[in-house]
N, C-alpha and C positions, 0 to 999 in steps of 0.2 A: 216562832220567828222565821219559821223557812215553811211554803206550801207542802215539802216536797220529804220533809224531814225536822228534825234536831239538828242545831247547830252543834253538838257536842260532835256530832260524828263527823266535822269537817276540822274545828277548832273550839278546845272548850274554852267559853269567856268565866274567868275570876270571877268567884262572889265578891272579890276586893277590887275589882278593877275601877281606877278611877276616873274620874267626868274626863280628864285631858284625855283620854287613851280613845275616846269613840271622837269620829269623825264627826263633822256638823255638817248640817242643811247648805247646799250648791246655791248658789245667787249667779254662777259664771252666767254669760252671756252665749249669743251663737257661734261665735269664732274665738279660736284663742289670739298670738300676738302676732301667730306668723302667717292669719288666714286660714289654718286650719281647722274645719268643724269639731267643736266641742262632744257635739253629740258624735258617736263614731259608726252607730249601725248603719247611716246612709253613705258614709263614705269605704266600709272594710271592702277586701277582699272576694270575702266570704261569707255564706250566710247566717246572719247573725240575730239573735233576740235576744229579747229580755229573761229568757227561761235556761238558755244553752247553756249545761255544764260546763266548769273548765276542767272538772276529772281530773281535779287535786288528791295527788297520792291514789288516783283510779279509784276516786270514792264518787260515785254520779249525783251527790245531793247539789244542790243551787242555792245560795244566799238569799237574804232581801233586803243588798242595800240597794236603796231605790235610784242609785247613780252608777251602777253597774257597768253600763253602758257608754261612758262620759269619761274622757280623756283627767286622768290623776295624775298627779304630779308633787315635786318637796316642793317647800318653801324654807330656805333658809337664812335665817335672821344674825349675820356677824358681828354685830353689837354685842349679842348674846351669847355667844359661843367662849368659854372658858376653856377649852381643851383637854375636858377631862377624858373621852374618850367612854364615855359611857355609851354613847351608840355604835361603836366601833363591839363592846365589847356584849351587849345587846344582839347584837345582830350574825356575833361568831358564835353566841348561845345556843339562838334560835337555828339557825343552820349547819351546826356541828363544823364550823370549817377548819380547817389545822392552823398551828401560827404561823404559817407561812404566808396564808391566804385571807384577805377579808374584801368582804364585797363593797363594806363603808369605811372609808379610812379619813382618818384627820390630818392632815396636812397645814402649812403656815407658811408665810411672808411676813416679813419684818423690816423695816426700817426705821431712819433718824439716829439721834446720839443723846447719850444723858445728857441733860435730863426727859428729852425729849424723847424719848424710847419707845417705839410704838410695833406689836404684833397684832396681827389677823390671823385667827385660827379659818381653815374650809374642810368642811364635811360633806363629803361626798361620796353619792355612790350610782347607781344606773340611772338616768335622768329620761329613759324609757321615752325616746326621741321621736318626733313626728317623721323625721327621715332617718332611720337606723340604719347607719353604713353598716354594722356589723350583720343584720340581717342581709346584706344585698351584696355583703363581700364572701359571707361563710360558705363555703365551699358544698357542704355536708346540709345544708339547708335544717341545721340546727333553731333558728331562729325562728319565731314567730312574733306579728304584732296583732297583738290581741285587739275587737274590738271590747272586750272587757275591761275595763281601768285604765283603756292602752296602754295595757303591759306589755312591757319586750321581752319574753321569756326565751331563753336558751335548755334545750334536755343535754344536759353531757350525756347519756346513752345513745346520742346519734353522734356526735361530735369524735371525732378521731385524734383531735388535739393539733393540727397543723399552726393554731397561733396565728390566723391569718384577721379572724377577729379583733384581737387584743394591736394589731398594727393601726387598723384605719380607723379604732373607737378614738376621739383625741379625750377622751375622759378617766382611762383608766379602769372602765368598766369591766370588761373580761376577764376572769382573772383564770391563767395556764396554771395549773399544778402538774410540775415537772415528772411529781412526784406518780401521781395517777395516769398520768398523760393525756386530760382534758380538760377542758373551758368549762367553767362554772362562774356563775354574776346573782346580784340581787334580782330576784324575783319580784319584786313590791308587795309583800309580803300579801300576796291575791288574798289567800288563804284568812287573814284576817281580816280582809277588807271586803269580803264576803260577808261579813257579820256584822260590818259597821265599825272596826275596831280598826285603830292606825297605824304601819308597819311597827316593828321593834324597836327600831331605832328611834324614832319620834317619839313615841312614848318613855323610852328609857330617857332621854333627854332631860337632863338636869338645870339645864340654863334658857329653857324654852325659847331653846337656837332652831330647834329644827321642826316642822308641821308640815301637815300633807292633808291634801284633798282635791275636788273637782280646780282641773288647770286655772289660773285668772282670777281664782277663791282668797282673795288680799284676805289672811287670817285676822282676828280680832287685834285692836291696837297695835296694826301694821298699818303704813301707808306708802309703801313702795314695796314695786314686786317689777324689780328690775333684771334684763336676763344676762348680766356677765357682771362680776366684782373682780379686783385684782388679782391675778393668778388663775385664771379661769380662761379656757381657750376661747375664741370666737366662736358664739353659737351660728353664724353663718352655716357649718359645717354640716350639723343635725336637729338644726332647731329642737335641743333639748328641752322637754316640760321640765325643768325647774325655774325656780323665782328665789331673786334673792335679795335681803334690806343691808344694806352698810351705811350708816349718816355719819359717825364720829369720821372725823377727820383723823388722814393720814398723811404722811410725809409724801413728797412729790416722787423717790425711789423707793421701792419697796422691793429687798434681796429673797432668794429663796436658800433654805438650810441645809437644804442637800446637798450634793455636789454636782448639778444641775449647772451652768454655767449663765443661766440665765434668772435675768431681775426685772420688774416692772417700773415703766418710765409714765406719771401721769401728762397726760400733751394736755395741748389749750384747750381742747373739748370738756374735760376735765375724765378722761376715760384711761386706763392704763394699759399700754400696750408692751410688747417682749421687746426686751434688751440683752444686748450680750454682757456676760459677769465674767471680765477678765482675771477669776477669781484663783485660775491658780499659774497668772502670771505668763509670761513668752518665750519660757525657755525651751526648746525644740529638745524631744526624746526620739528613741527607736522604738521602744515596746515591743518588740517584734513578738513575744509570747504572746500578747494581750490580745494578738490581731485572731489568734483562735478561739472562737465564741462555740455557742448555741447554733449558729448556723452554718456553721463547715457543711453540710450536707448540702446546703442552698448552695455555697458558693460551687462546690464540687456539681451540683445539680444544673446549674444556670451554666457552668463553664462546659462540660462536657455536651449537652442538647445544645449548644447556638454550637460547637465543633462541628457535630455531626450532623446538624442541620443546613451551615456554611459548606461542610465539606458535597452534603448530597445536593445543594441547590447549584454550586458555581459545577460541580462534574456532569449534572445533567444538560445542565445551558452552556459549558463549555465542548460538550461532546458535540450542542446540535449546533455550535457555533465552531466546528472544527478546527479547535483552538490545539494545532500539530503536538504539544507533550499530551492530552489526552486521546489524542486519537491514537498514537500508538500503546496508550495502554491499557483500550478497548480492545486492541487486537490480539492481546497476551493475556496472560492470567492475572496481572496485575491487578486490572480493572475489578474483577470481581473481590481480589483478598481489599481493595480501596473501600469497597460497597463494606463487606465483613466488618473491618475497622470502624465505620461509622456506624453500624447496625450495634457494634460491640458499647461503642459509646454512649448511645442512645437507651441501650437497654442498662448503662452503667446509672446515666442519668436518670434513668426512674429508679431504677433502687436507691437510690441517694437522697429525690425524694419522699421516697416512702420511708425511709429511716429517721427523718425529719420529723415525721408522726410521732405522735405522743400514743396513737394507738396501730402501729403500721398495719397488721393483717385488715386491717378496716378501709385500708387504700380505693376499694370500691367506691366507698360511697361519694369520691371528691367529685361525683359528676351528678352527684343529684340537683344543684342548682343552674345548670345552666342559662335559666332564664335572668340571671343578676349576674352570678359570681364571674368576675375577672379569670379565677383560678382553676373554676369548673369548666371554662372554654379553653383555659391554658391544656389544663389535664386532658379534654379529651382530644384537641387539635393534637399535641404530643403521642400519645398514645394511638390515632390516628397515622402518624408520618412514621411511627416507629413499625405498627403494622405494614403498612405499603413500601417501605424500606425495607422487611425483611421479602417479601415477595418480589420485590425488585432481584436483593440478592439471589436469589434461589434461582430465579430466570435468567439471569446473567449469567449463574454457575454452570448452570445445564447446557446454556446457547455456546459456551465455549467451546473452542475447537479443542480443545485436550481434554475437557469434560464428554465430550462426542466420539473421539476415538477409542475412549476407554468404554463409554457404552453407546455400540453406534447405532442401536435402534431409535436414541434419541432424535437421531438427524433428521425423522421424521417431521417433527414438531420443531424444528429450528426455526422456522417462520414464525409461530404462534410465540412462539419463547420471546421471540426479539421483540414483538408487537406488545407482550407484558409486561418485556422488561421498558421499553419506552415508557406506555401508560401508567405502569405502575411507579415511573421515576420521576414523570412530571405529577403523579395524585401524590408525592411523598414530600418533593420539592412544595407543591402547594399547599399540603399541610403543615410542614414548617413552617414557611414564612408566617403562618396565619398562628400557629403555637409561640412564634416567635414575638407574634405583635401583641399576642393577650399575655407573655409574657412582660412585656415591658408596662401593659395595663395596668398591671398587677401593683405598680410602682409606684404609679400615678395617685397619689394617698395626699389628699389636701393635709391629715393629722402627722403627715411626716414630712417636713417641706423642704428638707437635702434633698429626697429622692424626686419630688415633684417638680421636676424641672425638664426639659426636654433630650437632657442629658443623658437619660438612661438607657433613651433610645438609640444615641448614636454611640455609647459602649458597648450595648448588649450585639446592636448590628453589627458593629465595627471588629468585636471582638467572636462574633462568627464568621464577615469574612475574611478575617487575617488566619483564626486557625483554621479554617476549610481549605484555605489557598495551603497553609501552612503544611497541613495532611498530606493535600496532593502533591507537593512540592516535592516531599520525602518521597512519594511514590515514583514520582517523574525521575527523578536524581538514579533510584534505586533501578528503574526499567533500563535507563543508559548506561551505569554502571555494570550490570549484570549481565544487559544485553550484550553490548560492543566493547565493555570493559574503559570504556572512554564517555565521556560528557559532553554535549552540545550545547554548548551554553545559550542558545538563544532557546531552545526550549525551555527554559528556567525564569526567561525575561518576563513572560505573561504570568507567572505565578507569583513572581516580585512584583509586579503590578500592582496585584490584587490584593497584595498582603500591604504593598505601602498605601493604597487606600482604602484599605480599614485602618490602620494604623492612624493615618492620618485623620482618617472619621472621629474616630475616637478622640483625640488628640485636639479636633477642633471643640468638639463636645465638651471635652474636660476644662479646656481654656474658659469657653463660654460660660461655664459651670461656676467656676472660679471669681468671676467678675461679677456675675450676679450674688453669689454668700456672700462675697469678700462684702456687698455693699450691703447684705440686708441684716435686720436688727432680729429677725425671727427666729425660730429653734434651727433655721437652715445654718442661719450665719453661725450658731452656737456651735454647729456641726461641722462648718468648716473651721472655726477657731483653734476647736479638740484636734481636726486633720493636722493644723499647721504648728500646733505646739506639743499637745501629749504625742502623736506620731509624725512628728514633723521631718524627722531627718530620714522615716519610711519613707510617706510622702513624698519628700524633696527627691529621694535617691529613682523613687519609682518613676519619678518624671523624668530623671536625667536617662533612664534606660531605655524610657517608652522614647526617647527624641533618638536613642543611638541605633533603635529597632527600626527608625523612618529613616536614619543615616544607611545603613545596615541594607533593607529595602531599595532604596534608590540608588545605592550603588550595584545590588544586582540583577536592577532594572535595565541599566544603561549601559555598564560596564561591558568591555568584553574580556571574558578571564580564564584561566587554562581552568581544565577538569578540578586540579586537585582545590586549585584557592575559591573556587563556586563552591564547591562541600564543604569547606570549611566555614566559611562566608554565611552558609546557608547554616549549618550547623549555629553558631555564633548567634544568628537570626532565632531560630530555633528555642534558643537557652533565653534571649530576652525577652519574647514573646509570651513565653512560658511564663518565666518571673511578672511580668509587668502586670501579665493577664490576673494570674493567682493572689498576688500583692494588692492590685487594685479594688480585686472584686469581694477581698477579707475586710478592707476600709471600707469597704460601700454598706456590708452589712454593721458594723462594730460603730460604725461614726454617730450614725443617725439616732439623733433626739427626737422624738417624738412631742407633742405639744399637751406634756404630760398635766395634770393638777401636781401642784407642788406636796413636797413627801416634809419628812420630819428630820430632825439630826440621826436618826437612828433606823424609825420604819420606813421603809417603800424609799429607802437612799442607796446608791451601786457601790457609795465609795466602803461606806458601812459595812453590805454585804463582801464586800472584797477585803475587807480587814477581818470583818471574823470568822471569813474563811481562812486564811492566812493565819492566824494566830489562835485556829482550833475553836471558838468561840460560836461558830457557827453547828457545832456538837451538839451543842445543847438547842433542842428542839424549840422549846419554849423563845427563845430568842427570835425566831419567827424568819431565820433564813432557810430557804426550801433548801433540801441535798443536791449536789452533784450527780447528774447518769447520766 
């Protein structure tokens, strides 16, 4: 069966294995639906043949299925699907995965009333995509697309665990174990389909729901191989190889079980699109525990780098724009403990996000894709500005007059020093900004559509220059108190400037934000639904402070005020800035719905998992909620 070997030595096939379990002869055409070549050798990457191992389990043998080469794909038939979960429970066999984790899970929608009562089971698992976001978002360049089966295989021993994957799949495909701390997915079982034999899961199928083979291959006594059924995101996204039959008629709403607050509405087309499921009613809460998730490190990460990034671009452009409170605190030592502070920050904000890894000391690798990844330009732009920011510092420290009379050989090199510390504060300033814009890329995720909106951009900007202005603010305050023991209050004015517009940036952002959920029927709106009722009285309260922070601002913009009521004023400024910032940017991660496949009353549901953690229930391993770390 193989030129090159025995098939035992890659996969041994059963003497009992039966007729369903081997794949059939390819009839597909030259394209598949979305234009993409069927055959894949003329379109891969890389160079590909009919002979090239895939050095499964590092065994170099090669199969002989004669379609090796030709884009595969499920086909799955929901007429058929009973919900026993035999491929679910197939495919945790074959791949040893814990119950926490499964690569194929069964999930439902349901609608109508007795007696008219109608569910659809969907089984799904990696849909091994003609455009795999996950390969061009993963940082760690984890991913590969094979021109083998076009498989989309993922190795967790490159992977570090950042979860950046499991964001922009809208399928569900990655799946994070907290527990290991990496991304592992269905492979399309290569390994059998090397031999002709059909993943685990299609074979263990009991209801002869699910089959696979070359893409556009309408299996026997099938006549529709349509690419979205109810509960299934828009394949727009990754023109996923799957195909799928539903004919029995269903009710025009179709709910989902989880606590998901979204249902499907069929329109005139006769196609079903997301709806919001006002399912647990408009009562406004605080939550304020809940607002701590999984990615406190993100928030602390994103909040601290646009600080120190707001604080180093408006002190470099305000120095050569001789904006009078910075100029005197280039002349003092202020200037450089200013530089310090935001070196401090920046170097707080990469440890923040390296803790975020699921494997941190592997922090290296998030720069191996920079020809796709968002995250891999974020990393190195950051890591970039935090270097030239500590050189910055160090040249300023030295060019100081109190740093020169304590060693006065440096006054040699005063020149040279001040010529570093410019260059190096405009290469620092321009690598922010530009870590600053692949950060907000990073966001732009069609599968999460609260964040895909233009709004991110004028939080993330808005909330660096308010706390950059905010930084220097305290400096300024601190150099006239210290200095003269008295305050100038119009040195204060261009700092309120700066802080009321970001505040206001943001501010306009958030409004425009608002009006667009408030209207759409997607997992955005679902997301702002959750803002306005399960954290609704957070929300409401965080708006009323983020408006008394532009009150607050523009009063110490224009006002003229004695020393002590500007410190105070400023202080007060200070406290809401703070709150608003930290408050807003725990909702931005906690809120967001992703444009999940629908989960069961029990598996792959948040409310579930939050109940049996709460009531101990989640102890028991088998129960399939992953631990707490």
């Amino acid at each position: 069966m193989s030129a090159k070997g025995s098939p035992v030595e890659i996969w041994e096939i059963r003497t009992e294995e039966q007729p369903y379990a081997f794949l059939t002869e390819s009839e597909a055409g030259g394209n598949n639906r979305y234009g993409q070549k069927i055959d894949l050798i003329d379109v891969t990457d890389h160079t590909a043949s009919a002979g090239r191992s895939l050095n499964i389990n590092d065994n170099p043998e090669v199969g002989c299925n004669p379609n090796r080469n030709k884009q595969h794909g499920f086909y799955f038939n929901a007429d058929n699907c009973i919900g026993c979960h035999a491929c679910e429970a197939a495919c945790a066999e074959k791949n040893e995965t814990p119950a926490h984790l499964s690569f194929r899970s069964v999930g439902y929608v349901e609608g109508g009333t007795y007696p008219d009562f109608r569910r659809m089971n969907i089984s799904m698992a990696c849909n091994h995509c003609d455009d795999p976001v996950c390969l061009k978002g993963c940082p760690t360049g984890a991913y590969t697309k094979h021109a083998e089966y076009g498989a989309v295989l993922q190795d967790p021993d490159t992977c570090f665990g950042c979860g950046y994957c499991t964001w922009v799949c809208p399928y569900n495909a990655p799946q994070l174990d907290p527990v290991e701390g990496q991304v592992s997915k269905c492979n399309m079982c290569v390994d059998r389909l090397e031999f002709g034999l059909k993943p685990s899961c299609v074979s263990a199928c009991v209801g002869n729901a699910l089959d696979f083979g070359v893409i556009e291959d309408v299996p026997e006594n099938r006549f529709q191989a349509e690419t979205s059924i109810p509960g299934f995101p828009t394949p727009d996204i990754t023109h996923p190889n799957v195909r799928f039959q539903q004919t029995k008629s269903l009710p025009d709403e179709m709910r989902r079980t989880d606590s998901t607050p979204v249902k499907y509405y069929k329109g005139k087309s006769g196609q079903y699109t997301p709806k919001i499921d006002r399912k647990s009613g408009d009562k406004r809460s605080w939550n304020i525990a809940r607002l701590s998730s999984r990615e406190n490190p993100l928030v602390m990460f994103t909040l601290l780098t646009q600080a120190a990034v707001g604080t180093t671009v408006l002190s470099v452009t305000g120095v050569q724009a001789n904006i009078p409170g910075l100029i005197q605190l280039q002349a003092q030592w202020f200037y450089p403990a200013l530089l310090f502070v935001a070196l401090t920050l920046a170097l707080l904000g990469l440890l923040m996000s390296a803790t975020h890894l699921g494997k941190p000391m592997r922090f290296y690798r998030g720069f191996n894709n920079l020809r796709y990844s968002p995250l891999s330009r974020e990393a190195l732009a950051i890591s970039l500005f935090t270097g030239f920011l500590g050189i910055q510092f160090l040249a300023v420290l030295l060019a100081n007059h109190d740093a020169q009379s304590l060693i006065p050989w440096m006054s040699k090199f005063r020149e040279s020093l001040l010529f570093i510390s410019i260059s190096s504060g405009w290469l620092a300033a321009s690598a922010g900004v530009t870590g600053l814009y692949y950060m907000i890329r990073c966001y732009q995720i069609p599968a999460r559509p609260f964040w895909n909106h233009w709004q991110v951009a004028t939080s993330f900007a808005g909330n660096a220059i308010s706390l950059g202005a905010l930084i220097i603010g305290t400096f300024v305050l601190l150099s006239g108190l210290l200095s003269s023991g008295s305050l100038n209050a119009q040195t204060i004015h261009p700092v309120a400037a700066t802080i009321f517009g970001g505040v206001l940036l943001e501010s306009l952002g958030l409004y425009a934000h608002h009006l667009t959920m408030a209207a759409a029927d997607h997992e955005g709106g679902a997301s702002h639904y959750v803002q306005r009722t399960t954290y609704g009285k957070s929300y409401f309260t965080r708006n009323l402070v983020l408006g008394a922070s532009i009150l607050l601002a523009g009063l110490l913009m224009t006002a003229q005020l004695d020393s002590q009521l500007t410190a105070t004023l400023f202080a007060l400024l200070s406290i809401t800035l703070l709150t608003t910032s930290i408050t807003g940017r725990a909702l931005f991660y906690i809120l967001v719905i992703p444009t999940t496949m629908p989960g069961a009353f029990f598996w792959k549901n948040k409310s579930f998992e939050e109940h049996a953690r709460d009531i101990g229930l989640a102890d028991n391993l088998a129960v399939g909620v992953a631990p707490l770390h």
